[in-house]
N, C-alpha and C positions, 0 to 999 in steps of 0.2 A: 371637369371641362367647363367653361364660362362661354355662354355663346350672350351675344351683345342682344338684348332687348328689338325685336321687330317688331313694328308697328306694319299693315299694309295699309295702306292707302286707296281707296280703290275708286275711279270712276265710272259712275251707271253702273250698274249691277253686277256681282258678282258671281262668275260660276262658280260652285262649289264640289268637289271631288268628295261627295260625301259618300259614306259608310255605305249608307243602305240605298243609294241611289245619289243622282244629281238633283240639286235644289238653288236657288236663286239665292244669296243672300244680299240683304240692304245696303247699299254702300257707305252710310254713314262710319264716323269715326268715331270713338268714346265718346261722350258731352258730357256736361255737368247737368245732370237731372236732379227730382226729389229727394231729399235726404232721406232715407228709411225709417220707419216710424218707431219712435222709442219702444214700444208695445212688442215690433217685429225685431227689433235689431237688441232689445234688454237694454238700450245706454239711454234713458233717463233726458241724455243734455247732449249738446254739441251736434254741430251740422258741417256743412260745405259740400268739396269736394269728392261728390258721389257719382258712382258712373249712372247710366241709362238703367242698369240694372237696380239704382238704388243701395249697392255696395260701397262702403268709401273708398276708393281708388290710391292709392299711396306706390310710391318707391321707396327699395330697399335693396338689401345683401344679403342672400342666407350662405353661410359658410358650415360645410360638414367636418365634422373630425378628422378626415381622411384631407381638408385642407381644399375641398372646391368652392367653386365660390360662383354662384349665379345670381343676377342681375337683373331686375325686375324696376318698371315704371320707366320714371327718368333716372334712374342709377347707373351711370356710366361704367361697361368691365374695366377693369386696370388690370387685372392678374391674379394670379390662382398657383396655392402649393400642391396640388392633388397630383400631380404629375413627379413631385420630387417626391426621393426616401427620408419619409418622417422619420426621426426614431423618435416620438412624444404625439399623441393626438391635439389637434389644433382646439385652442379651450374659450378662445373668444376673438370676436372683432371688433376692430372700433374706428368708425371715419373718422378721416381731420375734420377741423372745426368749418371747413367751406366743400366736405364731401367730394372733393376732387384725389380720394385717396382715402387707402383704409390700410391699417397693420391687423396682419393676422399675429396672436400668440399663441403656442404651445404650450404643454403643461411641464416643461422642461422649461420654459421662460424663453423659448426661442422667438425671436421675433423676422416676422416675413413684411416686406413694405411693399407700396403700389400706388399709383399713380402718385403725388405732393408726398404722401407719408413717408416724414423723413426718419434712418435707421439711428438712434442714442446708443443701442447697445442693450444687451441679451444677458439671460443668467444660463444660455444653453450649455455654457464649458465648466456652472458647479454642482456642486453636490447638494441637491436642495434637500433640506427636511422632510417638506411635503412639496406637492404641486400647487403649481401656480394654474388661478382660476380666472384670472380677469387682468386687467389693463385698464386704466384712466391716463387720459393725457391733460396736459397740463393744459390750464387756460388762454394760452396762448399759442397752443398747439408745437412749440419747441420742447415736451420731453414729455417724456410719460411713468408714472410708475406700476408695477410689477407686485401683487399681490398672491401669496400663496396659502392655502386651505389655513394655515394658522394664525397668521394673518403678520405672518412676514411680508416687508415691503422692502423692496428694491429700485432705487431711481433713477434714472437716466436724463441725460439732458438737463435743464431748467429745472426736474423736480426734485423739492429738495425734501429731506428727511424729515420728518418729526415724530415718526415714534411706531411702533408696531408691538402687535402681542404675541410674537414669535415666541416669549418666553412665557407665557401663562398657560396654564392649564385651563383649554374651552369648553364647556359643555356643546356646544355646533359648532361644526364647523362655520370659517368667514366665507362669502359667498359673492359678496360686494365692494364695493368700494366708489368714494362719492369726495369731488377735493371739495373745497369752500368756493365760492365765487371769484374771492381773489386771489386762487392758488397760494394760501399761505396755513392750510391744514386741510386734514381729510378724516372722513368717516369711515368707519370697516363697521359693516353690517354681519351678524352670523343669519344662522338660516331661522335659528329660533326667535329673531328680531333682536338681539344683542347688539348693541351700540358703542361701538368706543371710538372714544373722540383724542384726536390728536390736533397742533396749532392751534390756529383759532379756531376750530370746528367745535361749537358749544354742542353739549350735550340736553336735549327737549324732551327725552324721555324714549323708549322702549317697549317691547312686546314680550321680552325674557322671561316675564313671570306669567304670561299669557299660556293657556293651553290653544295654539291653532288649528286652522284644520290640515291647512298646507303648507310649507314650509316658504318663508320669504324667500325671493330670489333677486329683487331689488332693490333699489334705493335713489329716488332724488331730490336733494334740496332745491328751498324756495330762490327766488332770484337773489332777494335778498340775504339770502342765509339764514333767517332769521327761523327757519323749520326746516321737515323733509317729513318727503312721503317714504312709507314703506311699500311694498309690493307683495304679494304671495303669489305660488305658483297659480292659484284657483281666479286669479285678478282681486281677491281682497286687499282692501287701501287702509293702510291704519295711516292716523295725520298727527305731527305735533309742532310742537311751536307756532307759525304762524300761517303753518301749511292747511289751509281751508280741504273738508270732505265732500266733494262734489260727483262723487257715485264710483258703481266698482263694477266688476262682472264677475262676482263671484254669484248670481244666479243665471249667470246665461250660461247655455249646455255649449258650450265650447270645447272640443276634442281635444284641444294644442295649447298645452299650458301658456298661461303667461308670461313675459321675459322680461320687458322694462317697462317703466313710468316715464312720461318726457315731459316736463311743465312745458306750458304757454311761456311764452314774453314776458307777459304781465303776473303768471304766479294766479291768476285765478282761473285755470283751468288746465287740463292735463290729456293727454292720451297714454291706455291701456295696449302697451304689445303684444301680442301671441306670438311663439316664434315661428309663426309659417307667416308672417306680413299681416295679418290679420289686426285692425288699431280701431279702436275704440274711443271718442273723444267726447270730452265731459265739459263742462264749464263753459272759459270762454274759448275751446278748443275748435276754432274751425279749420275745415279743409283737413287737410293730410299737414303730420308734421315732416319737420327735414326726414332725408333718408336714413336711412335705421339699418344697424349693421346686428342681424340675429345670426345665432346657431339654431341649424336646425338638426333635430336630434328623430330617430325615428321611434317613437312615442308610442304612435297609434299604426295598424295598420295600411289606414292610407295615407301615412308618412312615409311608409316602407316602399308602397304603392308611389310615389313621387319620386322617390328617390331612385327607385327604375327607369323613372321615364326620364328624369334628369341624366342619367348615365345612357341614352341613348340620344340626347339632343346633338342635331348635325345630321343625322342618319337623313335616307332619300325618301320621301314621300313615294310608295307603291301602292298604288290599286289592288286592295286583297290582300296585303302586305303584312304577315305577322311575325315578322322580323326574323332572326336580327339584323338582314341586311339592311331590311327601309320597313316602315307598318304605312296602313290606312288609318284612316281614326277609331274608328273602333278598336282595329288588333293592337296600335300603342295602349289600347285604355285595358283592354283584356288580357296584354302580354304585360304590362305593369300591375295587374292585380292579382295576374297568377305568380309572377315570379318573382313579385316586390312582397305579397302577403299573403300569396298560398290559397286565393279565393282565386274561383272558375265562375264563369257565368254568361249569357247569349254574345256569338259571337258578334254580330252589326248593328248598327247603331239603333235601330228602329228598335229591335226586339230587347234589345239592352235598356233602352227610358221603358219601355213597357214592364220589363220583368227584373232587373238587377237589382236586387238587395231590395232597401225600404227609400220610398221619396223623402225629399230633403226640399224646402223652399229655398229660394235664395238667400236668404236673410239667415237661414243655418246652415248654408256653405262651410265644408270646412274639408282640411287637407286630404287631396284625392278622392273628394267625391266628381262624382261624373255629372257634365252639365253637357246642355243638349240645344241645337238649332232645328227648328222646322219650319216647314210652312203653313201647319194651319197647329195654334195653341192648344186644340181641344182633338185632334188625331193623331196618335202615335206612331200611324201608319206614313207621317209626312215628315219625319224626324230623319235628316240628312247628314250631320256632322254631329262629333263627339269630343269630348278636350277634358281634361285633368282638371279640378280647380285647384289651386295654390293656397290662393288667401290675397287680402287686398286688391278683391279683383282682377286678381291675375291668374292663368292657365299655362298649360304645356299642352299643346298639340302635334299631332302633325297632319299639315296641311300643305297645298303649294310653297315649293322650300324647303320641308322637311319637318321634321320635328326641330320644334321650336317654342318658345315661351314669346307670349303673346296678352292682351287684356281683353279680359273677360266681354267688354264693352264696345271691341274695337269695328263693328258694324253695326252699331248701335241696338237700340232694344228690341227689333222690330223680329227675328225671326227665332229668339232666345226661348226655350220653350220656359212652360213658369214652375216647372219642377224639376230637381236634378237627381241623382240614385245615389245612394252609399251601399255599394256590394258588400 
């Protein structure tokens, strides 16, 4: 199900229908506060657009296997396959080049369009060798090609062929795919950092004969073409050609593997994805980059935990309410930990910041932990509402409305208590 991104708005103060009572929250709306401190946040470099909470704030798309697709920040819904009969799980997304539209692919090569993203055509009616893992569209956003685990390429539209190792024997599987700046050659990455280069895509060197610790997952060249970064699932950055190393998150305790790298403008700086929205920005990387089309995959337990509460958004906000007709905030956060990851823990909001799992600062926020509004910072006893965090400063609540995905920040910093729980 896709429910469209609410912001509330609110004038002079708001009532809140909290968990463990009624509490007052600040009327503010998200703002652009302190960037969080490299020390707190592991990233070295890069600032901007951080909420109140000192999070960086970003929009994006997570798309599940099962083909949903929710909408986070300024990421406008266009549409969702979750509702039609797959016969292939949905294996990537990827916005047009002005994010007014995204194709979803399957691992049959089936291709689903939405809003601008226009359909070239599908490998859904042959007989593939192996599955197809990814999608690149072309630089001009009129076609896309079609890359599968061998690292067969199929092209549609404007994209034209130059070459694939559908006929080689790989040691890893291909995982990537990355065209040249002027669409006239692309890269196919394996997982063990394997490079092969077709068109003009020069070849800058490799990880192949590297022993890693996590397997690559992606790939992007410099503006100029003249390098590319690699990715690992752990946020490790290997750099060649004239792709500059300007830091990684492979020591920050991040639950939600990494997905992609996205250069700056200018090629000297980058942002690190996690696939739950979660972006990391280095160099000359400020603010949030464009919208980012991730899979999100249930990894971690409170991935599983999210993915509950996402399959109950629309339901009615109820008093007391632990579903499945409507929840309170608390019972959405306790009926998605019990039934999304098999954890039980205090039913209302107060007793849940006080005793749920082990505290988590904000700054290690990560998918499905529990974050908390009070009225006074330092008593537990004043802790009134309860919500899901996502990543990128974004949550799923339910609140006035219902259950709904909302931002972390959206009444600014004032009643946010400064710990959150991981059950």
């Amino acid at each position: 199900m896709v429910v469209m991104f609410l912001r509330r708005i609110a004038l002079g103060a708001v009532l809140v229908a909290g968990c463990g009572g009624l509490g007052l929250a600040s009327a503010a709306t998200a703002d652009a506060g302190t960037p969080a401190s490299a020390a707190a946040a592991g990233v070295p470099t890069g600032s901007g657009a951080t909420s109140s909470t000192g999070l960086l704030s970003t929009s994006f798309w997570l798309a599940s296997a099962q083909g949903d697709v929710w909408n986070f920040g300024d990421a406008s819904a266009y549409g969702f396959a979750g509702g039609l009969p797959l016969a292939h799980p949905i294996v990537g997304i990827t916005p047009t080049n002005d994010d007014r539209g995204y194709w979803l692919v399957a691992s049959d090569g089936g291709v689903f369009t939405y809003g601008d993203a226009a359909f070239y055509g599908s490998t859904g009616a042959l007989a593939l060798h192996k599955p197809i893992i990814a999608m690149a569209s072309t630089p001009d956003g009129r076609g896309y090609w079609l890359v599968a685990s061998d690292g067969g390429i199929f092209t549609f539209g404007d994209a034209p062929f130059y070459g694939s190792t559908g006929a080689l024997a790989l040691h890893k599987p291909i995982v990537a795919m990355a065209s040249t700046p002027d669409g006239r050659g692309y890269w196919l990455v394996a997982s063990d950092g394997g490079i092969f280069t077709f068109g003009d895509a020069p070849f800058y060197g490799s990880t192949g004969a590297l022993a890693l610790n996590d397997p690559i997952v992606a790939m992007a060249p410099t503006p100029d073409g003249g390098g590319y970064w690699l990715a690992a699932s752990d946020g490790g950055i290997f750099t060649f050609g004239d792709a500059a190393f300007y830091g990684s998150t492979a020591a920050v305790a991040s639950t939600d593997p990494a997905e992609k790298i996205v250069p700056t403008s200018s090629g000297r700086g980058y942002w690190i994805e996690d696939q739950n929205g979660t972006m990391y920005p280095f160099g000359s990387a400020q603010g949030a980059p464009p919208a980012a089309g991730l899979m999100f995959a249930p990894v971690t337990p409170g991935d599983r935990a999210l993915l509950f509460a996402f399959s109950q958004l629309g339901k009615p906000y109820i008093w007391g309410g632990n579903g499945p007709v409507g929840y309170d905030c608390s019972g959405l956060a306790l009926a998605s930990w019990q039934h999304g990851a098999g954890v039980t823990f205090a039913r209302v909001a107060d007793d849940q910041y006080h005793t749920a799992g082990q505290p988590v600062t904000p700054a290690q926020f990560s998918a499905g932990d529990l974050v908390f509004w009070g009225t006074s910072p330092t008593d537990w006893t004043t802790v009134y509402h309860t919500a899901l965090y996502v990543g990128g400063d974004q949550i799923v609540e339910s609140t006035d409305g219902g259950v709904q995905l909302n931002s972390l920040g959206q009444w600014g910093q004032g009643d946010i208590m400064p710990m959150g729980r991981r059950p």
